[in-house]
C-alpha positions, 0 to 999 in steps of 0.5 A, a space after each residue: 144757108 146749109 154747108 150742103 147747099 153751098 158746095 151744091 151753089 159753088 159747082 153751079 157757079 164753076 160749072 156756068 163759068 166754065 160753060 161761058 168760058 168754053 171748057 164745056 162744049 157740046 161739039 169740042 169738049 162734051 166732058 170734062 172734070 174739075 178739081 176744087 184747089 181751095 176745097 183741096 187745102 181746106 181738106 188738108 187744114 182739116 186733116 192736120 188740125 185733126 192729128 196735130 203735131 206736138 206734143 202728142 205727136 212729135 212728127 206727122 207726116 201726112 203722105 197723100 196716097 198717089 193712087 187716088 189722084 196722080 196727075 202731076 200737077 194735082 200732086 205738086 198742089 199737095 206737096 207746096 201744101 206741105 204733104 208727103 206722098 205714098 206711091 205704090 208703083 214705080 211710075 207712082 214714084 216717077 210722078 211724086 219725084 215730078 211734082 217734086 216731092 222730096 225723097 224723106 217725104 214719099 212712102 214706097 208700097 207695094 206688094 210685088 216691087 222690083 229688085 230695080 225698083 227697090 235699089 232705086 227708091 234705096 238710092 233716092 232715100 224714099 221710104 220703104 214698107 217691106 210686104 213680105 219675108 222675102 222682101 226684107 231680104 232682097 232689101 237685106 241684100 241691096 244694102 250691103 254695103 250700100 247704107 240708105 237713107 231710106 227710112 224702112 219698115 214691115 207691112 203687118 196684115 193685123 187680120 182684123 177683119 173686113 168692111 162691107 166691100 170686100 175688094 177694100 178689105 186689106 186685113 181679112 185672114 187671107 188678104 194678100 198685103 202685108 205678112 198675117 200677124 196672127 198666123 202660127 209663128 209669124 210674130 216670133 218670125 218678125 221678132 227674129 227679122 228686127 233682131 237679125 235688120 237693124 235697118 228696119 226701124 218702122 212698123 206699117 199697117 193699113 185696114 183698108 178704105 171705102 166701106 171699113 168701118 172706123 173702130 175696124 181701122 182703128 183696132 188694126 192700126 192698134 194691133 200695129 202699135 201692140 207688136 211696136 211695143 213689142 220690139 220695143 220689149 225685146 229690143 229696148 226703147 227706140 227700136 221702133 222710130 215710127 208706125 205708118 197707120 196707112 190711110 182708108 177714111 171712108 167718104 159719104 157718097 150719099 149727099 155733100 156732108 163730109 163724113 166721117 171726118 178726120 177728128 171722127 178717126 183720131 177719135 176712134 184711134 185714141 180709144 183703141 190705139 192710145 199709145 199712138 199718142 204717147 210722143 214715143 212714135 213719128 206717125 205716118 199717114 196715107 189718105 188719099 180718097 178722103 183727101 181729094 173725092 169731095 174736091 172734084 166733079 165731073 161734068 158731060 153733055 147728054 148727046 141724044 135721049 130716047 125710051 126704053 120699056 116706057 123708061 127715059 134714057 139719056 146718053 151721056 160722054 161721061 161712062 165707063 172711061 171716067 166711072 170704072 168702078 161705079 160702072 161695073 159695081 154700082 152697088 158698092 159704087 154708087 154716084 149722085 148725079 145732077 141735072 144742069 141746062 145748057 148753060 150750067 143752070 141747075 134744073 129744076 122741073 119735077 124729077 122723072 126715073 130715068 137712065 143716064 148712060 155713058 158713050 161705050 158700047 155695051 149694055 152696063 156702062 150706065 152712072 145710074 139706073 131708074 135716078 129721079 132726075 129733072 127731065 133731060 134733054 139734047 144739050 144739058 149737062 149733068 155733073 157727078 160730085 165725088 169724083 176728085 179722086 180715082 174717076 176721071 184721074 184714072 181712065 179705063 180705055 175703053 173702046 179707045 175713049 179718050 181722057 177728059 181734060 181736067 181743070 183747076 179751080 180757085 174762087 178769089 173773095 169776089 167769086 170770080 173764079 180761075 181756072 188752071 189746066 191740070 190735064 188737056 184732053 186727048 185728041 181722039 184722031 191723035 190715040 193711033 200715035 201710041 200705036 206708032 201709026 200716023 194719025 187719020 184726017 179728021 172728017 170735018 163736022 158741019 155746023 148746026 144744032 139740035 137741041 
């Protein structure tokens, strides 16, 4: 049996057991999303056994990308799997903090942080990527005085170019991350700021993620390792303890291979970047969608289906709130989807095009257009694979649609499976209470089905 088709066997056998179990439930909970914890520690094995620590690399840390799924238990699965984490907002920080990672494993990025936030990451020890001239002086101005603990480095944009989605690309000419290495001066700039901070220690680069080709990541990440060496020549050995080579590593949305791989990336980084192997430099990571996209899924019951223009459609709970970006740019973002009955078989009639819609109120919020799919009907369900990270860990509130609740899963050597609340789902009669209104009385639904 293919690696394919057992990744397809294992959602089936999650998803029927949590349909038998009741976390799936056409009336109490129509939607709801998955994260595979076992596919989650094979991931990060992979990851280390692809950038191995000694001797090439005296010391890797490898700093999950927070944005890419910070729920908090989520987080703290990562951390007891040894990882660091890279935050780039203060509550980023706050849920690393929570989940217990330590200060000296967490990378604080960010492009706008705040003189409030700074001091506090200072103060913790949390490491710090400075993204601007500007910055680097307002650190300037917290630490005297105040010595750190914190590790801190400059975001360089090595302008190298863009991949094939452009909000992606963080080293275009005039992207607006990190200080443009190749624009008049800046380089003798950054030389003058090593000379003038001796606290800034590390060099921090980052190409960008989905749609970046490898040999484009990795000749940033070599431009990076270029101007360390050149401090290195203006400063003496040492000057630079580490170079942050961010994260990025595209994920295949297409079917269930894993591809490229990280082996695949440290490749590309040997050809381009080989003094990033030298034992000169620590090295740190920043994966975050290839860690966790192919470890999660979603699942949602069709509600109705009718035709329209002589082309099925079949309304689903799962749309814009959980599918933001597929949803508004379905060309960059597309999504597999997959047709399963009411108890979580998979289905297996000849295929007809068909819409697959999502509960909001307007005409795009659609997870495909014209998919050939089995036929469905009231009831089954259908599962989007590839979600574990950004979708349903990062709801877009619309139309005041709440949150799914997310589960854990752990399959035991008798497959039995165990499942582990990572985040209840939101009562829709209780949203009010953000607004600080008491919640309305629930009008009670009468019993009966119509499938």
């Amino acid at each position: 049996m293919t690696a394919v088709s057992r990744a397809a066997e294992r959602r089936e056998h999650v998803l029927r057991e949590a349909v038998r179990q009741g976390l799936l439930d056409p009336e109490l909970s129509p939607l709801a999303a998955f994260v595979d914890l076992d596919g989650v520690a094979a991931t990060v094995r992979a990851l280390r056994e692809a950038f191995p620590g000694a001797p090439e690399l005296p010391a890797v840390t490898h700093a999950f990308a927070a944005k890419a799924n910070c729920l908090v238990p989520v987080l703290r699965e990562l951390e007891r799997l040894g990882m660091g984490c890279e935050v780039a907002t203060g509550g980023e920080l706050a849920r690393a903090l929570a989940a217990g990672f330590p200060a000296d494993r967490i990378v604080f990025d960010s492009p706008a942080k705040t003189r409030a936030e700074l001091a506090r990451a200072l103060e913790l020890g949390v490491a710090v990527n400075a993204d601007s001239f500007q910055e680097l002086e307002r650190i300037d101005a917290l630490l005297a005085g105040r010595p750190s603990a914190s590790r801190i480095g400059v975001r360089l944009n090595c302008q190298v170019g863009g991949g094939a989605i452009a909000a992606m690309s963080t080293a275009t000419s005039t992207s607006k991350f990190g200080i443009p290495l190749t624009d008049p001066g800046n380089r003798e700039r950054l030389l003058r700021a090593f000379a003038a901070y001796p606290w800034l220690t590390w060099v921090h680069t980052h190409t960008g993620s989905q749609g970046c080709p490898l040999d484009l990541m990795a000749r940033g990440v070599a431009q990076a390792v270029e101007f360390a060496g050149q401090v290195t020549a203006a400063f003496g050995a040492g000057r630079v303890e580490g170079i942050d080579i961010g994260g990025g590593l595209p994920v295949n949305f297409a079917d269930d291979e894993v591809t490229p791989t990280f082996a695949d990336y440290a490749g590309q980084l040997r050809a381009h970047a080989p003094g990033l192997f030298e034992g000169r430099y620590r090295v740190v990571t920043e994966f975050g969608r290839s860690v966790l996209a192919k470890n999660g899924f979603l699942a949602a019951y069709v509600e109705y289906t009718k035709s329209a223009g002589g082309r099925p459609i079949a309304v689903t709970h799962a749309g814009v709130q959980v599918a933001t970006r597929t949803v508004f740019s379905p060309d960059a973002w597309p999504l597999r989807i997959e047709a399963y009955g009411p108890d979580g078989a998979a289905l297996r009639a000849r295929p007809v095009r068909q819409d697959i819609a999502g509960p909001a109120c307007f005409a795009g919020d659609l997870l495909a257009r014209d998919r050939a799919l089995p036929p469905l009907r009231p009831r089954d369900l259908v599962v989007v694979p590839d979600t574990g990270a950004y979708y349903f860990s990062t709801p877009f509130r619309y139309n005041s649609l709440p949150e799914p609740a997310v589960h854990g899963v752990r399959t035991d050597a008798a497959g039995r499976v165990e499942f582990t609340l990572v985040r209840p789902a939101e009562d829709p009669w209780l949203l009010t209470d953000r607004d600080g209104v008491p919640e309305p009385e629930p009008v009670p639904v009468p019993a009966g089905e119509d499938r």
